[in-house]
C-alpha positions as CSV (number, residue, x, y, z in Angstrom):
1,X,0.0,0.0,0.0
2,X,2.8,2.3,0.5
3,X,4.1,2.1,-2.5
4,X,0.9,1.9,-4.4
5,X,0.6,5.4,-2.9
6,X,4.2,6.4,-3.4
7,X,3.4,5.5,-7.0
8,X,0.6,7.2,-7.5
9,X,1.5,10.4,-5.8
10,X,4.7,10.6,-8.2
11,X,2.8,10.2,-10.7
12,X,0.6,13.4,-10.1
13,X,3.4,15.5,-9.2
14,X,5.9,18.0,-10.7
15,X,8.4,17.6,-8.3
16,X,8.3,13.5,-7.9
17,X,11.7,13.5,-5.8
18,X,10.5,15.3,-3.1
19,X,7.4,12.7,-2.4
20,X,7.5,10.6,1.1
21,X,5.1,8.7,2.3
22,X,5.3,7.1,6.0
23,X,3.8,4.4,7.7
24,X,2.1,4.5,11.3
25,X,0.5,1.3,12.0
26,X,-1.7,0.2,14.5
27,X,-3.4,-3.1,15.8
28,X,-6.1,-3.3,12.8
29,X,-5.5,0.1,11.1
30,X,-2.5,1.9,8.8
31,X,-1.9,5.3,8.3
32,X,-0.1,6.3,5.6
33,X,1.3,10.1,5.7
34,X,2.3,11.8,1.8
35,X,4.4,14.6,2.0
36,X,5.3,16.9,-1.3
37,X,6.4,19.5,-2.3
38,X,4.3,22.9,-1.5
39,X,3.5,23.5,-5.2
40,X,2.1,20.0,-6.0
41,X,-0.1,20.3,-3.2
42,X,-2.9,21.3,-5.3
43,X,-2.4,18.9,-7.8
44,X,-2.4,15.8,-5.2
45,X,-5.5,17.0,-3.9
46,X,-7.3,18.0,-7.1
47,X,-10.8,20.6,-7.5
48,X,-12.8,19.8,-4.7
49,X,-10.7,17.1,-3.2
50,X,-11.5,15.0,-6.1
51,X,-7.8,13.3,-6.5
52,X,-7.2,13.3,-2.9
53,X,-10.9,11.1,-2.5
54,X,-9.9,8.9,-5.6
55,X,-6.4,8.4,-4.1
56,X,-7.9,7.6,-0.8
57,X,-10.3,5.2,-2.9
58,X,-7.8,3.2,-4.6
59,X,-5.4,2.6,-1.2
60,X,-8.3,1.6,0.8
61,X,-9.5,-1.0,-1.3
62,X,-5.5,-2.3,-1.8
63,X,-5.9,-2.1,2.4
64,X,-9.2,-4.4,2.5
65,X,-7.2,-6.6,0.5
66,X,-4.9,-7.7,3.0
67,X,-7.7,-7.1,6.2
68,X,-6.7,-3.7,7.1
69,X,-8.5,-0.4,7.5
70,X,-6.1,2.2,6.0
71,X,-6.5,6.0,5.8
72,X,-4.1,8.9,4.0
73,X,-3.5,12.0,5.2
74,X,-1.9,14.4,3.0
75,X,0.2,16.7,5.0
């Protein structure tokens, strides 16, 4: 899942060097964190949050996949 979203971000963004993504688990959640670059922020996240919900789509259903509730926060 993290590098589904590592992927995905990179993909989205001018800057694709400057992506992170990091991992908080829990007991039966994930939290994945993407970092980038001020600019791109507005491309991650997309008119009305559009990308960011499609993004959040996408990982959760890799998540349910393996039994796991995941959430992204972009940051």
């Amino acid at each position: 899942m993290k590098e589904l979203l590592h992927y995905l971000a990179q993909q989205l963004v001018d800057a694709p060097d400057e992506v992170e993504v990091s991992l908080v688990e829990g007991e039966r959640s994930i939290i994945l964190e993407l970092r980038v670059a001020p600019d791109d922020m507005g491309k991650v996240i997309g008119k009305q949050g559009k990308i960011a919900q499609a993004i959040r789509t996408l990982v959760k259903a890799a998540g349910l996949r393996e039994g796991k509730r995941v959430m992204v926060e972009i940051l």
